[in-house]
N, C-alpha and C positions, 0 to 999 in steps of 0.2 A: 943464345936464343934457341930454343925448340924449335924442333920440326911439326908442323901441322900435315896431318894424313886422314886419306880417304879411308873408314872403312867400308862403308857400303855405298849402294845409290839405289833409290827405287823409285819407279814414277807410278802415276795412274795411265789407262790407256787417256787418249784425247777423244771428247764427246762433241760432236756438231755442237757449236754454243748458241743454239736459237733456240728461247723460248717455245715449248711444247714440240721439239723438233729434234732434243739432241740427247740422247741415253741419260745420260747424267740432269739433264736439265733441271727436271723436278728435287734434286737435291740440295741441300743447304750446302756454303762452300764448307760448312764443318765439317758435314759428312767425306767429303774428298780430302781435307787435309786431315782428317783422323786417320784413314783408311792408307795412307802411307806411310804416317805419326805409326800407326799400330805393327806396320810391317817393318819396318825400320826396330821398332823393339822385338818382335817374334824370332826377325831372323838371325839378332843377336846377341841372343838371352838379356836384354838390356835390364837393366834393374835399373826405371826412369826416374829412382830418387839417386841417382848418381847422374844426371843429365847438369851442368850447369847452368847451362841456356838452351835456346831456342831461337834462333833468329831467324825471322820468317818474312817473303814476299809477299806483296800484294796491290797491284797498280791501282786500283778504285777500290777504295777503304770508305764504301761508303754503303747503306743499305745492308744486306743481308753478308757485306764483307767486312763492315767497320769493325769497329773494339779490338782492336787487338787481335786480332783472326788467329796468328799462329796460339795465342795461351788459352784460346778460347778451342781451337783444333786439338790441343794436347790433353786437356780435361778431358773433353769429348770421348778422348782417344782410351780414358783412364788413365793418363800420366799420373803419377805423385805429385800434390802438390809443391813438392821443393824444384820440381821443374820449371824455372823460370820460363819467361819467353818475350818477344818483343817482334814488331812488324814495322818492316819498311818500304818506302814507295821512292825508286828508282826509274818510275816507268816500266817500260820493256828491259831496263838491264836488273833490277831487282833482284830478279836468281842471282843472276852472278854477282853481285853487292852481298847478297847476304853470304854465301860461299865464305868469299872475300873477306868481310868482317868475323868470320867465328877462326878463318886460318889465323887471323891478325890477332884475336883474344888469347888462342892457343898458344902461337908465338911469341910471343909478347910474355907467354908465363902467368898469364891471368886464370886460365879456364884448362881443365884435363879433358871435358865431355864436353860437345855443342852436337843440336842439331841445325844444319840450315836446308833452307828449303822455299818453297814458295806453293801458292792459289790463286788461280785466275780463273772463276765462273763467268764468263761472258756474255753467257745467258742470263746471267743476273743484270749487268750492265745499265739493262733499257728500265730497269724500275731504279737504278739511282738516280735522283734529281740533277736534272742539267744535264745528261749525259745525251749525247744525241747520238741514236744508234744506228744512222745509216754511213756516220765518220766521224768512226772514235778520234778523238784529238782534233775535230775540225775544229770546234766553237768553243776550245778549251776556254782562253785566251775572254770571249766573249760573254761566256757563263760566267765565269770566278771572277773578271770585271780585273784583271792581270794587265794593268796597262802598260807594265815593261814591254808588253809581246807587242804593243801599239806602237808605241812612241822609240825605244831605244832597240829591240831587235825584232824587225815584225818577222812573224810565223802566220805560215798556215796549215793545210791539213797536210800529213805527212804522205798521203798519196799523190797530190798536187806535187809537194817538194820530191819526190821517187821520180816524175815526170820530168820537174824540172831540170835535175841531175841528170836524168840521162840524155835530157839535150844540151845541157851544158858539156859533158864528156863525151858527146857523140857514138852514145849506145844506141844501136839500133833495136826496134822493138821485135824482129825477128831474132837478137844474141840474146832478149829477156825472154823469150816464148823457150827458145831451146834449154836454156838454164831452167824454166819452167816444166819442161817433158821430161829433163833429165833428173831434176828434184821425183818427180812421181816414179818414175822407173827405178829409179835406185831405194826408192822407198817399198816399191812392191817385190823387189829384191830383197830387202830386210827382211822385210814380213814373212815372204816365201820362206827365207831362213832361219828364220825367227831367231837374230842378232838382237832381238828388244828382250827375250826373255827371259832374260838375266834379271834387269830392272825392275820390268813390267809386273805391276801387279794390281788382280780386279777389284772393282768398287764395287762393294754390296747395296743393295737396298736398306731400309732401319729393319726391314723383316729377314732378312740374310740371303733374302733370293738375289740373285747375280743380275747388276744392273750392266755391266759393261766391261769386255775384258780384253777388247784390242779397240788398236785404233779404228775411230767410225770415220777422219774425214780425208782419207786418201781416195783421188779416182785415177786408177791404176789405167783406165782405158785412153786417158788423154793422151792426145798426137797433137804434133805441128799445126795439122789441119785444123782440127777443132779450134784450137787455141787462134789461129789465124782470121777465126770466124767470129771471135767473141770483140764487141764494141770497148772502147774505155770506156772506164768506169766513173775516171774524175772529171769529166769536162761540166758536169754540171756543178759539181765542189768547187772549183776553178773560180765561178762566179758570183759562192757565196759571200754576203758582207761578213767580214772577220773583225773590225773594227768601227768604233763607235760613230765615224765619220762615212761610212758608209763603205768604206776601201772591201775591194775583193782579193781574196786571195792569191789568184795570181798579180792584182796590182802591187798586192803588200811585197812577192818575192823579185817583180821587176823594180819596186824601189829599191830594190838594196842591190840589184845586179838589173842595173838599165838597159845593158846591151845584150841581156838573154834574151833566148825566144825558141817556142820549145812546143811541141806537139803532145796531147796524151797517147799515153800508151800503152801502161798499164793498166792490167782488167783483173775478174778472179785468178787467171792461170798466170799470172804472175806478181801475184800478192799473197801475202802470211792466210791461213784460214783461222777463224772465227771458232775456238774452240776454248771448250772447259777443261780445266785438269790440274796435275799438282806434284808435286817432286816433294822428294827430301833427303838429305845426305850424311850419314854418319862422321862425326872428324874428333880423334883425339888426339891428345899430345902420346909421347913417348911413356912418359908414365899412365896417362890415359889407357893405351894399350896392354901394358903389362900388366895391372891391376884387373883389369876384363877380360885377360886374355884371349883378346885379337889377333891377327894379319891383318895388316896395311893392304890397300891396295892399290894408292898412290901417291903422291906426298905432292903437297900444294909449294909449287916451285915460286910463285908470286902473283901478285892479285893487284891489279894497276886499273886506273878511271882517266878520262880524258874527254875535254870539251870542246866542241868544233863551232862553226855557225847554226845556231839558232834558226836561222831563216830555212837553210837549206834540211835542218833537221838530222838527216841520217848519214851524215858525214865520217862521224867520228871515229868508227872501226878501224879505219885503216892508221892513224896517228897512234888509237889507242893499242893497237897491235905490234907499231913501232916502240913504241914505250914499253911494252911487257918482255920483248925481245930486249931490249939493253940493259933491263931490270934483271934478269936471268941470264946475262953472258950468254944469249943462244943467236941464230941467226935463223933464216927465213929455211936454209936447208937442212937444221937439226929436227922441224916442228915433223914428226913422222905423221899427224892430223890436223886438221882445221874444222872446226866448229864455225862459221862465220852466218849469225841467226836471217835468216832469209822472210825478213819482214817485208821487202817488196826483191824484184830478180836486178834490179840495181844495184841496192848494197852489196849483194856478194859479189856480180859481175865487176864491179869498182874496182873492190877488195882484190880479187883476182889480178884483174890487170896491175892495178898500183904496187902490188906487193910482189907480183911475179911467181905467182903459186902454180904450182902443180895441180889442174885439174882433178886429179885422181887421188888426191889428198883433201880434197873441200868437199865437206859435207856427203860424205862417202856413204851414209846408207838413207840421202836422201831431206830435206829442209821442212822448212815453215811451211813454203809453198805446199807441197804433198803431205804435211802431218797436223800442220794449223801453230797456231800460237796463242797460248792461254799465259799473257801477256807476262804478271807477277811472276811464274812458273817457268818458262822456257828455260831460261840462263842457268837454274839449276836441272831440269832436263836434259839441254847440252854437256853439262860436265858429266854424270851420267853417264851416256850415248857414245862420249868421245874415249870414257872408262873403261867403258865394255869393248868398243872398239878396238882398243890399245890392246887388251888382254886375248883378243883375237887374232889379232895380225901380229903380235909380241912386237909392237912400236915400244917407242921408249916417253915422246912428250905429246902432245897434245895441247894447243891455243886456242881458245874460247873466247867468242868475243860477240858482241852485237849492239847495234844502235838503240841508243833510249831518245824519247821525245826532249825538248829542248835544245840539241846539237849533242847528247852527251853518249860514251859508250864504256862500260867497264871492258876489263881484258884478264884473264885468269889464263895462268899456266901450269898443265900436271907434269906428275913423272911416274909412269909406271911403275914398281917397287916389288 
């Protein structure tokens, strides 16, 4: 079996994702998956009729994201059309699913050239049908008329379930506000040092003027204070009806765990931010390489998925982390980084405690919270970030991991080279 490797990684900056509100907004997601499709080929003489695939994210394939987004991004981009491509929808773990799938083609002996990658315009969001934009995933369940999520494992919004987990583990909302301060600080520490500018690269206008070229949604000024002052933001989500029968959300998650009982607590500063943006990752085989004459820059050590509860939602990271650890012979003290996607300040702070990490190894130049989450996109962002990382501190592995809606979370592991 071949070795599957990282050549490159680049992302777009991340755009406030609110209609008439966010750099990017007024763009088509083509424009943003082109504009890394492009750079991904410039910065590697690619010759894109030797591309096999394309494997592309994208959580809402609907509206101005359906068809196929990644082959319809690679046209756009002037690919050749012998460039295949194909999109999938993992949720929030998508990036790292598609990663994941083009290491397993290569390995496997199927494919020399892949690109994966992902697009999440979230300012698009509010014009797909059914989508309710003040809580993505509330009324999934309600919309699409999904009665598993009624009758056999009820769900609700995944900020509700953020809530309910951290009374059920006994987090307090002052260790999420801190994880909260500490995501923005470490993130404006990046920026200051500019550790993105490897990856990072800007999105033009159709006319070539410069729409956006660092991230817009960090606020470097947040403190304890601030953040101590801000109301939750789910108690009114709490009592939306989620199913046909009238059940509210938190009744759906005390049916399945009768003896919880649990306070809101999370608000904006400790939740993922609402943004647009888009990754994508060069990977070839061994022969791949030598034929394009490359350097590696890390070799994809294993790529693992794992499913928790449904109800509770954002569980799964820390099993699925377990799993990728035994898949790779490694242990908790080989991992020199942690990627752990900070879609609310529970899942990491979990992850932390359960797995027994090292602070100063998770999410080192700062999260979701301080950068935003453009949902399809992220997981291949984090491999990226955790890339560049590696090649900064001369780490050696690096684990990637984050919850996707339903209970589920992929787990991808590098190796510096």
């Amino acid at each position: 079996m071949t070795a599957a490797y990282i050549v490159d990684a680049v992302r777009t900056p991340r755009g406030i994702g609110k209609a008439g509100k966010g750099a990017l907004a007024h763009l088509h997601p083509q424009d943003i998956g082109a504009a890394v499709l492009r750079a991904i080929r410039d910065r590697n003489d690619l010759d894109t009729s030797r591309v096999d695939d394309i494997i592309w994210s994208c959580s809402q394939q609907r509206g101005k994201q359906g068809g196929d987004l990644g082959r319809l991004s690679a046209l756009w981009a002037g690919y050749d059309v012998k460039a295949s491509a194909m999109t999938l929808d993992r949720f929030c773990g998508g990036g790292i699913t598609s990663v994941g799938l083009a290491a397993g083609q290569i390995m496997a002996g199927f494919e020399d050239v892949i690109i994966a990658g992902g697009t999440e315009m979230m300012s698009h969001h509010q014009e797909a049908d059914g989508w309710d934009q003040g809580t993505p995933y509330a009324t999934l369940g309600r919309a699409r008329g999904n009665y598993a999520l009624y009758e056999q494992h009820p769900i609700s919004a995944v900020g509700v379930a953020a809530d309910a987990i951290a009374g059920m583990e006994g987090i307090s909302r002052a260790d999420l506000e801190a994880l909260g301060v500490e995501s923005q600080r470490r993130a404006k520490v990046a920026i200051d040092e500019k550790r993105f500018a490897r990856s990072l690269v800007p999105v033009c206008n159709r006319d070539g003027t410069l729409a956006l070229d660092l991230d817009e949604y960090p606020r470097p000024e947040t403190t304890a204070e601030t953040l101590a002052a801000l109301k939750p933001a789910f108690i009114a989500v709490e009592q939306l009806a989620a199913a046909p029968d009238g059940t509210t959300m938190r009744q759906m998650i005390e049916r399945k765990y009768p003896d919880l009982r649990w306070e809101p607590v999370h608000h904006v500063g400790t939740s993922s931010g609402v943004v647009d943006g888009a990754a994508a990752l060069l990977l070839a085989s061994e022969h791949g390489l030598t034929a394009n004459g490359w350097k590696p820059r890390a070799r994809i050590v294993t790529a693992v998925n794992e499913g928790d509860c449904p109800t509770l939602i954002l569980n799964a990271p820390v099993p699925a982390a377990r799993k990728a650890l035994a898949r790779a012979g490694l242990s908790v003290e080989d991992i020199d980084l942690w990627e752990i996607n900070e879609a609310f300040a529970v899942v990491t702070e979990k992850a932390i405690r359960d797995l027994g990490l090292d602070r100063d190894k998770v999410n080192v130049n700062g999260g979701s919270i301080a950068l935003g989450h453009p949902i399809g996109a992220t997981g291949s962002i984090l491999i990226g970030t955790a890339l560049d990382e590696l090649e900064r501190r001369g780490g050696r592995y690096a684990l990637i991991t984050m919850c996707a809606f339903g209970g589920m979370a992929p787990a991808l592991v590098i190796e510096r080279v």
